[in-house]
C-alpha positions in Angstrom: 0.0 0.0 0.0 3.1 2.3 0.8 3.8 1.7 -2.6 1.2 2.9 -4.2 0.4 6.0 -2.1 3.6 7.1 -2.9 3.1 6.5 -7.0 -0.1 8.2 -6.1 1.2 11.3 -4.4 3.6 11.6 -7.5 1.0 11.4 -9.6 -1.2 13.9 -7.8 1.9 16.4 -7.7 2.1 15.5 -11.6 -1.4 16.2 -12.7 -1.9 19.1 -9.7 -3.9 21.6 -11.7 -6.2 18.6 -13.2 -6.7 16.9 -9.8 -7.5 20.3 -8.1 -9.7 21.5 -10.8 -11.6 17.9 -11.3 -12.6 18.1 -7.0 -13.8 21.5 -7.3 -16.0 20.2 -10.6 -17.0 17.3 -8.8 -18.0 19.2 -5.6 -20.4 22.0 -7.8 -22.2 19.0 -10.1 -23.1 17.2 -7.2 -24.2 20.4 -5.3 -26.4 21.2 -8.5 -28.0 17.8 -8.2 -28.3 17.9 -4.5 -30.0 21.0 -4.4 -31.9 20.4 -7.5 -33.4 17.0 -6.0 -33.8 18.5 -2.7 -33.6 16.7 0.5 -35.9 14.2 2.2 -35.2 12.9 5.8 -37.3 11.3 8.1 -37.7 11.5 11.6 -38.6 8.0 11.9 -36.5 6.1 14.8 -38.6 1.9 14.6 -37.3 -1.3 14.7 -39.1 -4.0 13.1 -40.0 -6.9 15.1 -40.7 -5.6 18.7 -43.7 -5.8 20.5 -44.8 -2.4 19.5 -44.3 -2.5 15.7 -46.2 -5.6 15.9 -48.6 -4.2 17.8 -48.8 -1.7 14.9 -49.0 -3.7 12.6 -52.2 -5.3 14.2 -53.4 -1.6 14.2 -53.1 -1.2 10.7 -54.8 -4.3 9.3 -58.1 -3.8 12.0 -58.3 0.4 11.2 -57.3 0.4 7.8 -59.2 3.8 7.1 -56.3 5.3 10.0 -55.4 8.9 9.2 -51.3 9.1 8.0 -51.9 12.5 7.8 -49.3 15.1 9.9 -51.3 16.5 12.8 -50.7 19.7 14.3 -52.2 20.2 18.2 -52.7 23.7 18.7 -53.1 24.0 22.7 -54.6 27.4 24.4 -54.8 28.7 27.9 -56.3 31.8 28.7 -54.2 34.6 30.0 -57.8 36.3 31.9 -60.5 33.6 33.1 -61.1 30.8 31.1 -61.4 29.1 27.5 -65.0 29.5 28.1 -65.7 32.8 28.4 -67.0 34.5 25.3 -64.4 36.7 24.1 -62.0 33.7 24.4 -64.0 31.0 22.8 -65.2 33.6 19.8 -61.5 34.2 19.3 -60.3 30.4 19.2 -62.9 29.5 16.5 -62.4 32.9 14.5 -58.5 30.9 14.5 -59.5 27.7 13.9 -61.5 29.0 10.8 -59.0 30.5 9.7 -56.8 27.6 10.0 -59.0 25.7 7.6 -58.4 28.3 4.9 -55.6 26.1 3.8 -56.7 23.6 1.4 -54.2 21.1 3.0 -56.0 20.9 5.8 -58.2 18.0 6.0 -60.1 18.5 9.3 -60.1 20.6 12.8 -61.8 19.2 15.8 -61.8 22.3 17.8 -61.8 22.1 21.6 -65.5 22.7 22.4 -66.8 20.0 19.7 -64.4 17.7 20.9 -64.6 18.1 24.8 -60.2 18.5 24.8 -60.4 21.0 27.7 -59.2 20.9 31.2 -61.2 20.4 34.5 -60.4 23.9 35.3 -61.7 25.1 32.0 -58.2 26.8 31.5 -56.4 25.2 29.2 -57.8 22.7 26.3 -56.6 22.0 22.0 -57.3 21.5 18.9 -56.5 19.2 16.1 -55.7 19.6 13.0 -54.7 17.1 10.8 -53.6 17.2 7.0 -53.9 15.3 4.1 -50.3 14.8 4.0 -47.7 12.9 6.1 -46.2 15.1 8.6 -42.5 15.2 7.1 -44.4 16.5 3.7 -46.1 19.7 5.2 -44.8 22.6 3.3 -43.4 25.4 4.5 -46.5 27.7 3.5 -48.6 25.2 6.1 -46.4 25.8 8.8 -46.4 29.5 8.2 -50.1 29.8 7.7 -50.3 28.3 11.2 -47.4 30.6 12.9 -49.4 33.5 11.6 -52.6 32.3 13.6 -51.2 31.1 16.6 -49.6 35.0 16.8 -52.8 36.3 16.0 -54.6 34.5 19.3 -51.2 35.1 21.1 -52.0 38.5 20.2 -55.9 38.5 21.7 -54.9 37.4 25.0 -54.6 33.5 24.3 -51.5 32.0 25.0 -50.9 29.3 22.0 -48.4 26.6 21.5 -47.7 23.8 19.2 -47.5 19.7 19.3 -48.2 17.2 16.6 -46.4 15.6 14.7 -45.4 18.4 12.6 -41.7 19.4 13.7 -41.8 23.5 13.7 -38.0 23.7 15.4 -36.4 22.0 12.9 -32.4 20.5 12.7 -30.3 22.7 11.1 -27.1 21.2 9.6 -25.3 24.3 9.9 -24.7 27.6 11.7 -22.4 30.3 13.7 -21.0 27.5 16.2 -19.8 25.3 13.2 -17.6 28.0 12.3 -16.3 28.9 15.8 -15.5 25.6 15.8 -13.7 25.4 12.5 -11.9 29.1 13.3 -11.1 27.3 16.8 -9.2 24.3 14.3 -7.5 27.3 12.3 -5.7 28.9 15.2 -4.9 25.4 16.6 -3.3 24.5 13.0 -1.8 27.5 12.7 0.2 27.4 16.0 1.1 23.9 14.9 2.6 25.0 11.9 3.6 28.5 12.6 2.0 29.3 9.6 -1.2 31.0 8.7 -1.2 30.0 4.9 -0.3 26.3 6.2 -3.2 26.5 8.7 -5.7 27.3 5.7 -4.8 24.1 3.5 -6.3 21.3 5.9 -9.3 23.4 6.7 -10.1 23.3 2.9 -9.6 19.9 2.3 -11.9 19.4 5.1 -14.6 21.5 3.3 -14.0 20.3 -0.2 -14.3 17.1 1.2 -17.5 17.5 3.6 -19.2 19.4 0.6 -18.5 16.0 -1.8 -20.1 13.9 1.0 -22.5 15.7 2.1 -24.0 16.4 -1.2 -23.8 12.7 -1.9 -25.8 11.8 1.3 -28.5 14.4 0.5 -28.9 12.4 -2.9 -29.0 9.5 -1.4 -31.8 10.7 1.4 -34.0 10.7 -1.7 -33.7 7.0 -2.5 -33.3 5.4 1.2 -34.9 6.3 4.2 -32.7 8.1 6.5 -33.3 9.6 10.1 -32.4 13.7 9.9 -30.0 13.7 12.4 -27.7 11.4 10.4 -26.1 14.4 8.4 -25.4 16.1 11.3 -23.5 13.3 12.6 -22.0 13.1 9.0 -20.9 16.5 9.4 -19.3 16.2 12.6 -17.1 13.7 11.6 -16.2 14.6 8.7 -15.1 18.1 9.3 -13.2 16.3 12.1 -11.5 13.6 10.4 -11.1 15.7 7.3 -8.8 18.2 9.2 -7.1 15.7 11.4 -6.4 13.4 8.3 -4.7 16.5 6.1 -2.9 17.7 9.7 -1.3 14.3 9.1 -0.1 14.1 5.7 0.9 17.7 6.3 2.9 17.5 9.1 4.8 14.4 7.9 5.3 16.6 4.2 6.9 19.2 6.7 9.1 17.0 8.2 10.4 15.5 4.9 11.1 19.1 3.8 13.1 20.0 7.2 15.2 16.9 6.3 16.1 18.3 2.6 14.2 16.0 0.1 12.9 18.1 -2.5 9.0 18.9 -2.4 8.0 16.4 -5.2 9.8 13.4 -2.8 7.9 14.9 -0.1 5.2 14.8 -0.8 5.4 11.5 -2.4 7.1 10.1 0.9 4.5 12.1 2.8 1.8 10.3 0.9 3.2 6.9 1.3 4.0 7.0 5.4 1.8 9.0 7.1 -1.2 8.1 3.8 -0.9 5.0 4.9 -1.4 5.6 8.3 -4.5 7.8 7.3 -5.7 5.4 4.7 -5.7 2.4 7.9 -7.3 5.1 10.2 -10.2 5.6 8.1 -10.6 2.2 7.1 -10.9 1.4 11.0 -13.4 4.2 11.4 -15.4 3.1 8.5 -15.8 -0.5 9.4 -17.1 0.7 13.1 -19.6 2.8 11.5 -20.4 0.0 8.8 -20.5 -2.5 11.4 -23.5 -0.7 13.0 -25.4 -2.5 10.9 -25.0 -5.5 12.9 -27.4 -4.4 15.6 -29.9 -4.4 12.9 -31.7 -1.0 13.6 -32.5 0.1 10.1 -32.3 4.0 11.1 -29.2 3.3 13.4 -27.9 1.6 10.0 -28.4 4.7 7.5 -27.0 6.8 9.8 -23.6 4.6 10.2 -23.7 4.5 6.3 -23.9 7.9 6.2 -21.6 8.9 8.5 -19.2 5.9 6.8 -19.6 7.8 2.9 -18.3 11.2 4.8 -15.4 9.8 5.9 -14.3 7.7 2.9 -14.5 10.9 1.1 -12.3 12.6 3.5 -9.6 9.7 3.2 -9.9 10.3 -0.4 -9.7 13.4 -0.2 -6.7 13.6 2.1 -4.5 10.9 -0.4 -5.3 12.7 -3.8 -6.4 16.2 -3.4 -4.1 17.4 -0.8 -0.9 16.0 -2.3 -2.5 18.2 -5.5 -2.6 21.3 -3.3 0.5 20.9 -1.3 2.3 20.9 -4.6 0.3 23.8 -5.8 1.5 25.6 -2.9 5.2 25.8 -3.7 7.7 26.8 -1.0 4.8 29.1 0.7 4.4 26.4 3.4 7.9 25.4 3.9 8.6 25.1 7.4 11.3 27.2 7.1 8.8 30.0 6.1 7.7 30.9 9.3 5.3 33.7 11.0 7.3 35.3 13.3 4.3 36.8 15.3 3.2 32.6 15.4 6.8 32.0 16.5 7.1 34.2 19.2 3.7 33.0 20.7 4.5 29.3 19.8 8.0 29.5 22.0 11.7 28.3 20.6 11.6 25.8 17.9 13.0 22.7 18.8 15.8 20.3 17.4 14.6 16.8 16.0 16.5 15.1 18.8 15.2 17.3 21.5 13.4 15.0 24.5 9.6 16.1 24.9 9.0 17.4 28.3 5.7 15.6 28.5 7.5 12.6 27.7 10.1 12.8 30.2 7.0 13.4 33.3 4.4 10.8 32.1 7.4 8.1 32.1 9.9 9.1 35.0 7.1 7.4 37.3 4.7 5.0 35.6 3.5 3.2 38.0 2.5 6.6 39.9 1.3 7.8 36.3 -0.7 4.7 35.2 -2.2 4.5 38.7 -3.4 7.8 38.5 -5.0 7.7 34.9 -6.5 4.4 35.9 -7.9 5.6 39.1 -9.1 9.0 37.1 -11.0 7.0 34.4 -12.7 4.6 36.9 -14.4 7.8 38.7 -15.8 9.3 35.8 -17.3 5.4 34.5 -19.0 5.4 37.9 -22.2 7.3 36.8 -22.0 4.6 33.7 -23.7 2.1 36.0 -26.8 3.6 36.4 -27.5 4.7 32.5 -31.2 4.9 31.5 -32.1 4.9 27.8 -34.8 7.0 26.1 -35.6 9.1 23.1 -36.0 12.8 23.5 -39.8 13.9 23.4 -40.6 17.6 23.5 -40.3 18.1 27.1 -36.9 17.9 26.9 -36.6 20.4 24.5 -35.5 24.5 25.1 -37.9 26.4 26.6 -37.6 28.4 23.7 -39.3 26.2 21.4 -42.8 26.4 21.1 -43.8 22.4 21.4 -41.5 22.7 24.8 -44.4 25.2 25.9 -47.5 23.0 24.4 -45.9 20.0 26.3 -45.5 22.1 29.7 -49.1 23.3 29.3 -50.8 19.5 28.6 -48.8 18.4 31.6 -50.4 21.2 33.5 -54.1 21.0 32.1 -54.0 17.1 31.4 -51.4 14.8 33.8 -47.9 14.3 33.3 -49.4 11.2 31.3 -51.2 12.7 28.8 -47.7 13.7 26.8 -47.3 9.3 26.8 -50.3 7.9 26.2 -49.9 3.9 26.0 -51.9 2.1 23.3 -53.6 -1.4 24.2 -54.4 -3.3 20.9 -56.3 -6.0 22.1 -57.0 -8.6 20.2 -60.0 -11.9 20.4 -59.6 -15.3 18.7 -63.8 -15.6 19.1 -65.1 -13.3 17.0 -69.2 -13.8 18.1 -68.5 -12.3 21.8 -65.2 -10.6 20.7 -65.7 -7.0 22.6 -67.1 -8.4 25.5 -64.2 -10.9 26.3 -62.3 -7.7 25.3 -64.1 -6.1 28.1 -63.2 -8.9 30.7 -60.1 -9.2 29.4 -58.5 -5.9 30.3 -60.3 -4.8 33.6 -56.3 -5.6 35.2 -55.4 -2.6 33.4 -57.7 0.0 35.4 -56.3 -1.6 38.6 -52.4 -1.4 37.8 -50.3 1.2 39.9 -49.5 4.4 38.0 -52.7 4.1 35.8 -54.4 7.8 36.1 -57.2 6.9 33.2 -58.1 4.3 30.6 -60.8 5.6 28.4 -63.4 3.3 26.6 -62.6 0.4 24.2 -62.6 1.3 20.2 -63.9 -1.3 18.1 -62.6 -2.3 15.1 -64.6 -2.5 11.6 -64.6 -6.4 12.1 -65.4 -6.4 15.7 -62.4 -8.8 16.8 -60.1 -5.9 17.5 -60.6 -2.8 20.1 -58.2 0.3 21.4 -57.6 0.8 24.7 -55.9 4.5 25.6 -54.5 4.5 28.8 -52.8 7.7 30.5 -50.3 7.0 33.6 -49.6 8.9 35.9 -46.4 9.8 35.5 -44.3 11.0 32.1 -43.2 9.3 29.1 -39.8 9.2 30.2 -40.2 8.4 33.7 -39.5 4.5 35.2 -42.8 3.9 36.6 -44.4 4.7 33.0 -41.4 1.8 31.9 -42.7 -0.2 34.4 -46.3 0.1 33.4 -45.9 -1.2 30.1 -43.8 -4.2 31.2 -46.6 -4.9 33.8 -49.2 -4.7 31.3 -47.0 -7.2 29.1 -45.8 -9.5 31.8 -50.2 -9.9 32.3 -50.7 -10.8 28.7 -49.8 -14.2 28.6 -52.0 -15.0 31.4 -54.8 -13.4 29.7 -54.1 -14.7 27.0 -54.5 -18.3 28.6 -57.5 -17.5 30.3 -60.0 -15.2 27.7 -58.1 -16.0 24.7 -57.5 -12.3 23.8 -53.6 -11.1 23.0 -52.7 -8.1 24.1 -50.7 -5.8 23.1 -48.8 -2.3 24.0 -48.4 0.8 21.3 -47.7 3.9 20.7 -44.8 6.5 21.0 -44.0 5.9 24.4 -43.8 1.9 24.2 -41.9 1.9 21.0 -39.3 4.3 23.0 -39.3 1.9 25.7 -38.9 -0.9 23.0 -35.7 0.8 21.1 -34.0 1.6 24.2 -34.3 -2.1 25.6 -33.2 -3.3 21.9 -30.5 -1.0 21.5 -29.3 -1.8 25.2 -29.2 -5.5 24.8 -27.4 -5.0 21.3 -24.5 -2.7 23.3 -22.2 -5.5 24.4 -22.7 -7.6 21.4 -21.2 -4.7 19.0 -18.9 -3.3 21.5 -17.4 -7.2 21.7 -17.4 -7.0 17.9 -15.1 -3.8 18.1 -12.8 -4.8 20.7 -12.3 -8.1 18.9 -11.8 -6.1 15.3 -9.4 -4.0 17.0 -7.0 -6.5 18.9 -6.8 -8.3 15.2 -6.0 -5.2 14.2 -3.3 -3.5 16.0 -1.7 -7.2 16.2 -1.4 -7.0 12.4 0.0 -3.1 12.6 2.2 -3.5 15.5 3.2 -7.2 15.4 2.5 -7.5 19.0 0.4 -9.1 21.2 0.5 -6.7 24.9 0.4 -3.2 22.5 -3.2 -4.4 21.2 -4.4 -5.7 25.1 -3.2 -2.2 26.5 -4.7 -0.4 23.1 -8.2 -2.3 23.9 -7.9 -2.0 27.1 -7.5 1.8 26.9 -10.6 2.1 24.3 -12.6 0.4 27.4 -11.5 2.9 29.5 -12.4 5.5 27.5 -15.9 4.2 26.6 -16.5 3.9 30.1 -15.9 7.4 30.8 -17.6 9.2 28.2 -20.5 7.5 29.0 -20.4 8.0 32.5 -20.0 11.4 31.9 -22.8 11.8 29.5 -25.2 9.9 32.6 -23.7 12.5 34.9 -24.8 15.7 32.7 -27.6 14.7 30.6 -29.6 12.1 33.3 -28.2 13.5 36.0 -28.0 16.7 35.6 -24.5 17.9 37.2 -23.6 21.1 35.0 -27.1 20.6 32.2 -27.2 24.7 32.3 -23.6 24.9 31.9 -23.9 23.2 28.6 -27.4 24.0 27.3 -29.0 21.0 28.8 -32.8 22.3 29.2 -33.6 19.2 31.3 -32.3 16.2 33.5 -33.8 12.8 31.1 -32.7 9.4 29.8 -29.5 9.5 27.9 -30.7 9.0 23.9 -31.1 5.4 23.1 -28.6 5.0 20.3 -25.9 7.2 21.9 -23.9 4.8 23.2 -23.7 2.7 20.3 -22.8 5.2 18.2 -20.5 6.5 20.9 -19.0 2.8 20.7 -18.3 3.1 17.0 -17.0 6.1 16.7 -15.0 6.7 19.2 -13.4 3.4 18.6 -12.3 4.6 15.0 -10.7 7.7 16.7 -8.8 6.4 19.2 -7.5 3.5 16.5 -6.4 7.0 14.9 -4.5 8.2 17.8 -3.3 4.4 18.6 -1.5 4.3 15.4 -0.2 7.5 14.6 1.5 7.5 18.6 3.1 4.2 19.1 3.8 2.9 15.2 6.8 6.1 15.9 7.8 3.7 19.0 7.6 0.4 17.0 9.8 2.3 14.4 12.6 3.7 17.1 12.5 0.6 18.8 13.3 -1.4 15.6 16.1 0.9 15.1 17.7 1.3 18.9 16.4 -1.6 20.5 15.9 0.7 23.6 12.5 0.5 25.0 12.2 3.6 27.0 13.8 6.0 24.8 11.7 4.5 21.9 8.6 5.4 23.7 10.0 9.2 24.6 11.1 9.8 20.8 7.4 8.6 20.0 6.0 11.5 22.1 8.7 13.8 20.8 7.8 12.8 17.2 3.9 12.5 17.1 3.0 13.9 20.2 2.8 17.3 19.0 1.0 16.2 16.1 -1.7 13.8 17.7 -2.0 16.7 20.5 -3.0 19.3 17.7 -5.1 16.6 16.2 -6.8 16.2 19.6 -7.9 19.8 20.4 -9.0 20.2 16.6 -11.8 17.6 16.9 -12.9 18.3 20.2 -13.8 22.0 18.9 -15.1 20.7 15.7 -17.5 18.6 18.1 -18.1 21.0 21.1 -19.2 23.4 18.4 -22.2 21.2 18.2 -23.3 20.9 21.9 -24.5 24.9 21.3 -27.1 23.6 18.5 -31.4 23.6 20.1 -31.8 20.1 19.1 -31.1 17.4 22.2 -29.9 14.3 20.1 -27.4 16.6 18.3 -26.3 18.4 21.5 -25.9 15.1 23.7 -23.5 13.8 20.5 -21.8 16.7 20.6 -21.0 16.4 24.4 -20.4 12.7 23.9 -17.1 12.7 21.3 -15.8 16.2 22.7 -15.5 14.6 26.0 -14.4 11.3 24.5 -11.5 12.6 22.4 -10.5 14.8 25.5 -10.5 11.3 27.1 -8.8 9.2 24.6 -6.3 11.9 23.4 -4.9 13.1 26.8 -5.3 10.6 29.3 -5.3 7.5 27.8 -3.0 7.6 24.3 -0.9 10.8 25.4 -0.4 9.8 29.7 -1.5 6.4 29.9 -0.1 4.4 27.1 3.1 5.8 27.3 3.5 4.8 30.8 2.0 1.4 30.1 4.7 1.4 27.5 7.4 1.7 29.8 6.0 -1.1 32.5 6.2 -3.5 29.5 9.8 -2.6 27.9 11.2 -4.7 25.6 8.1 -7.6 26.0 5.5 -4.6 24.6 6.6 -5.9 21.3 6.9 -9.4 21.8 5.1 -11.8 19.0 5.8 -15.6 18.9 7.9 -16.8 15.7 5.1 -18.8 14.7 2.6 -16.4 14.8 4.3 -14.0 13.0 5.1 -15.9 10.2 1.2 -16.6 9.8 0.3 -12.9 10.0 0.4 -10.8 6.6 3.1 -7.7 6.8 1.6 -3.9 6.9 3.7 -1.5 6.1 1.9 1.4 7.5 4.8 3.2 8.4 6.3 3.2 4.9 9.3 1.7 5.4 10.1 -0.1 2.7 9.6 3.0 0.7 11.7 5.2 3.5 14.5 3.0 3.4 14.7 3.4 -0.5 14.3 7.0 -0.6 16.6 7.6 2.0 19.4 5.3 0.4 19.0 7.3 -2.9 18.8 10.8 -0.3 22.5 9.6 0.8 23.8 8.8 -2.4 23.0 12.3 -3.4 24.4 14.0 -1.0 27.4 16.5 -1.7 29.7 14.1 0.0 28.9 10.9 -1.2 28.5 13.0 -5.0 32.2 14.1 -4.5 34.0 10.5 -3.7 
């Protein structure tokens, strides 16, 4: 593979002006067809094959003539006296009238018709439902409503929204994005004392998150995907797309310093640290491909996505910024310096100089280890009790109007009416169907936590009936968890006994049913990834204790982030601090995706750190001073690397949306984890307990392993016998 990156960075350097000028055509064509088609995401989060779904799917075939249509509940409360005095109540119809002006709208059941207002006559809704899905209400819809809702707001009736129909939508892009990516530019530019030098990975980055993010908003209009899975695209590859040109750059830099001229450079840039981007991304790809494993269609799409963004930034990072490097000329040699950077950035320092870092994590590694260790175990603590959920609207800012319509149906209604359960029940006799129905589900009434459960609904063929039942508490709360499982755990009995099958719907049980999949699938995958990476690294590093501690560390580093994220986000240590709104349940596919992702990273960091060691210890056979010339060498680097992606993903725990902010926490924290503590403190100490048996490998095994040459030696070893035979001494004997 060395190989060929290196024919490929010579090629790239060859055919600059054409591979420069082919990315940028690539990028606008696809941006044309992107924003030609449009995009089309779904908020959908199922799984087929749990109780709910099935229940579901029992719905569908007994109430065919079910409305699909995007409702909109428009709750009021009266800001003097209540709904039903007469200025009020003249004013909510006048609205609702108007409301119906819209030839989308297929029907309003306005509160007084429909009886939807509370004991105290205060607060009460409407509903309004259209004759299109909720994700294809247009824009003009939305509006139209906005407009009447300000209107009533404007009479003295406070008006919120809750439906289906999102009104605070996702946005993919904004003001803290580009903090972030400023925050990346000063860090690069410190790095390499260069402004001009600090630009070139930031555009690579964009180049490349424009190709894949144009190619996933194609694609959104073929598959089904979630909308959150192009923020999470986004993220990463922003992240990865700077990291992965930080990389090749530095190492370009390096080969520069040494006096190999810019076309070798690059080429030998390509082929070493390439290679070591090239393996990077491969290992980040295959965690995100290997979500699919869980088999969560939606938790699927968005590892797919997320996959597409970074193979185009590996891409990216092997073709197009050899291409610009060379188009660059001596601008970004290292010895073309900003002296205001250089000042600021303190003395530069010789190739052979020790690392100061180096020397203090490894004088005392017992002391060192024991520390990290003991640090890492505190913040996994939380970890132990996690509880899973999905985000609803009372979780939300409250900013956002469904926040407010959820605060005021808690208020009017019960905590419960925001999670109403939905019993499908379900009779094998068909003669006396609702009556065994009837006998069937009296339990329910009489379970703890119940607050209501209105009358039965009978299906068209009489076999089937609906049963709503309100708890008492919320939809995120463990009694209303508890509810459900109580109402299950009853239904085989009854099932024995009246020969009815029951069954539990509706948004809160399928959120209940997600979490528990996505829970039990957690080990499964993370064993997966631990396996994938031991096999890994003990290809890479031909070594069997450097892939144990590598594992080990990833563990570690799991187990904190998570803890952390119980300790803010369930908690709710430091929730204003960071924009949390509300303590609730971490999001149900965060720690999976957490799993994946941050695996893939900290492979990154893995690599890049100790494949220096592996290459100084092949060359001095001195363990210790091996490990302190790998911290010389990429510590710098991997440090820079570090603090770029955890602004890139900080910059997203500022966004409104929950699932994007909690992600956002999750990796920043993670890479501060993985990065500092465990690759930059920990490992090196480890390092230096093992000594010389870090890179012991039986004969027998290593003959049966396959040899990558990540590090480019082969080709390092051939350029630098043809450097020495050019030298001015050698060229004069």
């Amino acid at each position: 593979m060395a190989k060929f990156l290196y024919r490929l960075g010579e090629w790239a350097v060859a055919k600059k002006k054409g591979v420069i000028t082919g990315g940028l055509v690539i990028l606008l064509l696809l941006a044309a067809i992107g924003m030609g088609l449009g995009t089309s995401f779904t908020g959908e989060m199922t799984i087929p094959g749990t109780k709910s779904e099935q229940a579901a799917d029992v719905l569908k075939q007994e109430f065919p003539s079910s409305d699909d249509g995007g409702q909109v509940r428009m709750v009021f409360k009266s800001e003097k006296g209540t709904l039903e005095s007469d200025a009020t109540q003249k004013a909510i119809l006048a609205a609702l009238k108007e409301v119906t002006s819209d030839s989308s709208v297929k029907a309003v059941i306005n509160p007084y018709d429909g009886g939807t207002i509370s004991a105290n006559k205060e607060i009460g809704y409407a509903d309004i439902t259209y004759t299109q899905p909720a994700a294809d209400v247009s824009e003009t819809s939305k509006e139209h409503i906005l407009d009447v809702v300000n209107t009533l707001r404007g009479k003295g009736v406070q008006t919120e929204l809750a439906g289906s129909v999102a009104f605070s939508e996702i946005e993919i892009g904004g003001v803290s994005e580009v903090i972030g990516i400023l925050i990346a530019f000063v860090i690069l530019a410190f790095t390499f004392t260069s402004f001009l030098a600090a630009g070139l990975p930031i555009l690579t980055a964009v180049v490349g998150l424009g190709i894949g993010l144009m190619i996933i908003i194609i694609g959104s209009n073929t598959v089904s995907m979630a909308s959150f899975s192009i923020t999470l695209a986004v993220m990463l590859a922003l992240a990865v797309g700077i990291d992965y040109a930080l990389f090749i750059m530095s190492r370009y830099r390096q080969q520069l310093a040494a006096g190999y001229d810019r076309t070798t450079a690059i080429a030998q840039a390509n082929a070493t640290a390439g290679s070591s981007v090239v393996f990077a991304g491969l290992t980040v790809i295959i965690a995100l491909v290997g979500l699919s494993v869980v088999q969560i269609p939606f938790i699927t799409m968005m590892g797919l996505a997320a996959a597409i963004s970074v193979l185009i930034a590996v891409l990216i990072a092997i073709i197009f910024t050899p291409a610009l490097l060379a188009a660059a000329g001596n601008r970004i040699h290292p010895a073309r310096e900003n002296k205001w950077l250089r000042k600021w950035s303190g003395r530069k320092k010789s190739a052979e100089a020790e690392n100061r870092w180096g020397k203090m994590v490894t004088r005392k590694p017992w002391l060192t280890s024991i520390l990290c260790i003991a640090i890492l175990a505190v913040c996994t603590v939380p970890f132990t009790h996690m509880q899973l959920g999905l985000p609803d609207n009372g979780l939300k800012s409250k900013e956002t109007t469904e926040r407010r319509g959820y605060d005021l149906l808690s208020e009017g209604f019960g905590k419960g009416f925001n999670g109403p359960l939905i019993v499908v029940a379900k009779a094998a006799n068909s003669e006396e169907a609702q009556a065994e129905i009837t006998k069937a589900t009296t339990f329910i009434s009489k379970l703890p936590d119940v607050a209501s459960v209105a009358p039965q609904i009978p299906s068209p063929s009489g076999t089937t009936a609906i049963i709503t039942v309100l708890p008492k508490s919320g939809p995120n709360d463990i009694k209303t968890t508890e509810l459900v499982q109580s109402i299950r755990d009853q239904a085989e009995q009854v099932l024995k006994e009246h020969d009815v099958e029951i069954m539990v719907t509706g948004g809160t049980a399928v959120n209940i049913d997600i979490s528990e999949k996505l829970s039990e699938a957690l080990p499964k995958f993370a064993l997966l990834i631990v396996g994938l990476a031991f096999v890994l690294l003990m290809l890479v590093f031909r070594s069997i204790l450097v892939p144990i501690k590598a594992v080990a560390g990833f563990l570690f580093t799991l187990g904190a982030s998570l803890g952390f994220i119980v300790w803010v986000i369930q908690d709710g240590y430091l929730g204003s601090f960071f924009g949390i709104p509300e303590p609730g349940p971490v999001l149900s596919f965060l720690p999976i995706l957490v799993t994946g992702i941050l695996f893939g990273l900290a492979m990154d960091y893995e690599v890049f750190l100790v494949s220096r060691m592996r290459e100084d210890y092949t060359h001095t056979g001195d363990a210790v001073k091996s490990v302190r010339s790998g911290i010389s060498h990429s510590g710098p680097v991997v440090t820079a690397a570090g603090l770029i992606m955890i602004a890139v993903f900080a910059s997203f725990i500022f966004a409104e949306d929950t699932i994007i902010k909690s992600m956002g926490l999750a990796l920043a924290f993670g890479i501060l984890v993985d990065a500092f503590i465990v690759r930059m403190t920990l490992v090196p100490a480890l390092m230096v307990l093992m000594g010389r048996s870090a890179w012991y490998l039986p004969k027998w095994l290593d003959r049966l392993l396959p040899d990558i040459d990540i590090e480019g030696e082969s080709v390092m070893k051939d350029a630098q016998g043809h450097h020495s035979s050019n030298t001015p001494d050698n060229a004069n004997k």
